[in-house]
C-alpha positions as CSV (number, residue, x, y, z in Angstrom):
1,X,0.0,0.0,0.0
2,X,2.8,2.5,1.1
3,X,4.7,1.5,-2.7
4,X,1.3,2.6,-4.4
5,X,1.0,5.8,-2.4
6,X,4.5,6.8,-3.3
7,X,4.3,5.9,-7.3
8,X,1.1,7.7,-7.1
9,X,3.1,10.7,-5.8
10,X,6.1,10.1,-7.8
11,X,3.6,10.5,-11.0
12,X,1.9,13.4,-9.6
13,X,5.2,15.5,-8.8
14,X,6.7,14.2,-12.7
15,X,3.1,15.4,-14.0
16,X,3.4,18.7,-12.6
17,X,6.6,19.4,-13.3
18,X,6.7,18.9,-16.8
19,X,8.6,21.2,-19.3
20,X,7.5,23.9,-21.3
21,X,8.2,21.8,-24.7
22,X,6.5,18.9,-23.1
23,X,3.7,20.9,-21.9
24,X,3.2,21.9,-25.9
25,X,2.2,18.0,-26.6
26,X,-1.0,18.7,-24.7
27,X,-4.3,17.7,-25.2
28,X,-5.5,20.6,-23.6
29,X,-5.4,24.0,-25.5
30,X,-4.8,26.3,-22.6
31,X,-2.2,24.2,-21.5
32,X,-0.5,24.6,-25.1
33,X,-0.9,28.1,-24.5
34,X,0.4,29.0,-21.7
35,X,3.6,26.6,-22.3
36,X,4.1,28.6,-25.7
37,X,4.3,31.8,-24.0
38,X,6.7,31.0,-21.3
39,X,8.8,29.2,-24.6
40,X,8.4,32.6,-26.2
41,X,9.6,34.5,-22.8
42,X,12.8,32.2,-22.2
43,X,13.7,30.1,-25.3
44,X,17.5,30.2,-26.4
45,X,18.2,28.5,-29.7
46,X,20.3,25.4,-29.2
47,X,23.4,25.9,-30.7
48,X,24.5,24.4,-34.3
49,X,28.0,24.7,-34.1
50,X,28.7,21.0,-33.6
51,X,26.0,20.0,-36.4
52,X,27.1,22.4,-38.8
53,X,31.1,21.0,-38.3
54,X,29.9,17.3,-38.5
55,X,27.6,18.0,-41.8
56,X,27.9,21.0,-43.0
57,X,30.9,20.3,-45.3
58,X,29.4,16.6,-46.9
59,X,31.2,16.9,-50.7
60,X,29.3,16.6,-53.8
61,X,29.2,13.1,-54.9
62,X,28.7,11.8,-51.1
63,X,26.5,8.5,-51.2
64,X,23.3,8.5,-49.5
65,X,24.5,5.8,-47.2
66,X,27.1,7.5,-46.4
67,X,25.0,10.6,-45.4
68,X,22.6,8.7,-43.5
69,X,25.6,6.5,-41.9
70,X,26.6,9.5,-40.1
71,X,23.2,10.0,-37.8
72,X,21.7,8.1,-35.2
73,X,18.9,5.5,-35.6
74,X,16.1,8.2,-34.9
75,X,17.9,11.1,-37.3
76,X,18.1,8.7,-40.3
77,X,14.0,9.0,-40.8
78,X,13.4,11.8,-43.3
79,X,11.3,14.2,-42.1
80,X,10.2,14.9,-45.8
81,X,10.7,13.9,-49.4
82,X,10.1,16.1,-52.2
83,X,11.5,15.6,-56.1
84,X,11.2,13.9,-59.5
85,X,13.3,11.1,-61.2
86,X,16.2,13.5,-61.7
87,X,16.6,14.4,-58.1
88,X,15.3,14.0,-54.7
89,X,15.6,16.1,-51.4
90,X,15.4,14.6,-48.1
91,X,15.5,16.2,-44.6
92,X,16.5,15.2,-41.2
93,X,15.9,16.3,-38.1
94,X,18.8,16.6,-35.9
95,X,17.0,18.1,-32.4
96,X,14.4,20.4,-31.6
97,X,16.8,23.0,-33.6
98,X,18.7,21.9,-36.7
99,X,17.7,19.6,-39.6
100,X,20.3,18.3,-42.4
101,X,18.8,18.8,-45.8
102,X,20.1,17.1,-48.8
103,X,19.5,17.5,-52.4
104,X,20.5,14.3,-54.3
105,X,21.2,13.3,-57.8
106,X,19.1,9.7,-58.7
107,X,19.4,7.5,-59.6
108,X,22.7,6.8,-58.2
109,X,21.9,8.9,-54.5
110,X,24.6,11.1,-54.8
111,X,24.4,14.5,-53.0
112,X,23.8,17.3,-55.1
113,X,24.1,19.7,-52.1
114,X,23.6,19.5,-48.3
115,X,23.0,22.1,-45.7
116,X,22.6,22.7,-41.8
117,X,19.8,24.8,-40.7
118,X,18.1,26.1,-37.8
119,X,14.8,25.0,-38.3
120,X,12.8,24.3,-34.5
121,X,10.7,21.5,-34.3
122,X,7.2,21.4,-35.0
123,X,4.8,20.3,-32.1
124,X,2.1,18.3,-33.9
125,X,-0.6,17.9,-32.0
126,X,-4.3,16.3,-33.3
127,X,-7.1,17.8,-32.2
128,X,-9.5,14.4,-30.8
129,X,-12.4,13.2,-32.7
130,X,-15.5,15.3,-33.6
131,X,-13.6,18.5,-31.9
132,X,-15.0,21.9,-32.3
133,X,-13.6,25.5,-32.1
134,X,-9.5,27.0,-32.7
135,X,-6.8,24.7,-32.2
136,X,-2.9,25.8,-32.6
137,X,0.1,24.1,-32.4
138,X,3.4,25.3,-31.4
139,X,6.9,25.2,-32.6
140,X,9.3,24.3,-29.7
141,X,10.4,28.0,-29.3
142,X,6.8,28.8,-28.6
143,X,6.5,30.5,-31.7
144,X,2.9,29.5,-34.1
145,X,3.1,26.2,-36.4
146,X,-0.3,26.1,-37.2
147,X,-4.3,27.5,-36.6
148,X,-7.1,25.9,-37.4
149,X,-10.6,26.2,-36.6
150,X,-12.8,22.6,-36.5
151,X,-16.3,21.6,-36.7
152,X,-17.6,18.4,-36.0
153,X,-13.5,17.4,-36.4
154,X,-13.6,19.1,-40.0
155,X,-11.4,21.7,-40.5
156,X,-13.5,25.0,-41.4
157,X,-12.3,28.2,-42.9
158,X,-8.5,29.2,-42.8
159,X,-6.0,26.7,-41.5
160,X,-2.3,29.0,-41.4
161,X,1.1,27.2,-41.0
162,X,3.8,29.7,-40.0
163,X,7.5,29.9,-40.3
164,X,10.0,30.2,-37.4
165,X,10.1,33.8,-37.7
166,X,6.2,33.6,-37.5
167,X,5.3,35.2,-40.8
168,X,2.8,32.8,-42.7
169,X,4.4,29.9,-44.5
170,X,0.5,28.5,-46.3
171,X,-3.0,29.5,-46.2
172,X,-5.3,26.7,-46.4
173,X,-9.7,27.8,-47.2
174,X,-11.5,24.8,-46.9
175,X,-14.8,24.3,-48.0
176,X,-17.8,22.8,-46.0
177,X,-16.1,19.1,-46.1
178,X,-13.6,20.4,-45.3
179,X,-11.3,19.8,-48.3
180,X,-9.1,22.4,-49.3
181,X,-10.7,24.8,-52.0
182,X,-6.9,26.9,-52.1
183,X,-3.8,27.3,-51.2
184,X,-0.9,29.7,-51.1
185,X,2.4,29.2,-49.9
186,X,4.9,32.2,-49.0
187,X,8.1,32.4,-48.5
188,X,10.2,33.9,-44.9
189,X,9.2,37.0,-46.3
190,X,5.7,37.3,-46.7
191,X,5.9,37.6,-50.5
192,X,3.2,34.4,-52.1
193,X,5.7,31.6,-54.2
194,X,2.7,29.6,-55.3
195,X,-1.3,29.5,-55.2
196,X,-3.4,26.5,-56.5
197,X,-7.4,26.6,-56.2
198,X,-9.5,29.5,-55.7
199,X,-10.6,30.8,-52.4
């Protein structure tokens, strides 16, 4: 009886101590909230200096397996994968800060080009099933990743994804079933790189 009191406690003190970044994996808007503005108030950017020595310099002509040889078992999964059948880019997260994106040549998977950048980690968070009303996620600095309003658990009106420097990254209208009727995507600096659709 005395072990279960003292997990019991154990669990409650771990519960409410829990970090800022952790705290942004909630179910629970508010608590999102509040994490991301003490993130915004005290966040310092993890440093890339060590990243930036250990890949920064990979050489043209690199093999994939070389690239991916040089990053732990939970770096190695590509965050993303974008190209067509003359080339391919692929990106890496390396911590909450810095991903590793290569460009490379197929069909050999040579690299093209890689490069080190501060990029902080996305907090995806789904809303639960049949929610209704705003729900944001946070970037581990406590800067916006995404708004969305829901209905019913369909996303309704404007969903926003933001870059790190919190100017928006793509507009999303849905229509009523909540497909997307348009998008636009922007770079860092406001200025629209693509639309498809019609709002």
């Amino acid at each position: 009886m005395v072990l279960r009191i003292l997990l019991a406690v154990a669990c409650l003190t771990a519960v409410a101590h829990a970090s800022p970044v952790d705290d942004l994996a909630s179910p629970s808007q508010a608590t999102r909230d509040a994490a991301a503005a003490r993130l915004r108030a005290n966040y310092k950017p993890l440093p890339g200096d060590a990243w930036i020595r250990k890949l920064g310099a990979i050489a043209p002509g690199t093999t994939k397996r070389s690239v991916v040889s040089q990053l732990t078992s939970a770096q190695a999964h590509p965050l993303g994968v974008f190209g067509d059948t003359r080339g391919r880019a692929e990106s890496y997260r390396l911590d909450d800060g810095w991903v590793l994106l290569c460009m490379y040549r197929l069909p050999a998977e040579t690299v093209i080009e890689c490069k080190v950048s501060s990029e902080p980690r996305h907090v995806l968070v789904e809303p639960p099933h049949g929610y209704t009303g705003p729900w944001v996620d946070y970037l581990v600095n406590g800067q916006r990743a995404s708004e969305s309003t829901f209905k019913d658990g369909v996303p309704v009106g404007i969903t926003t994804v933001f870059h790190a420097n919190g100017k928006k990254a793509m507009v999303r209208t849905h229509g009523p079933d909540g497909k997307a009727k348009s998008i636009v995507w922007y770079d860092e600096t406001g200025a629209v790189k693509r639309r498809v659709g019609a709002p």
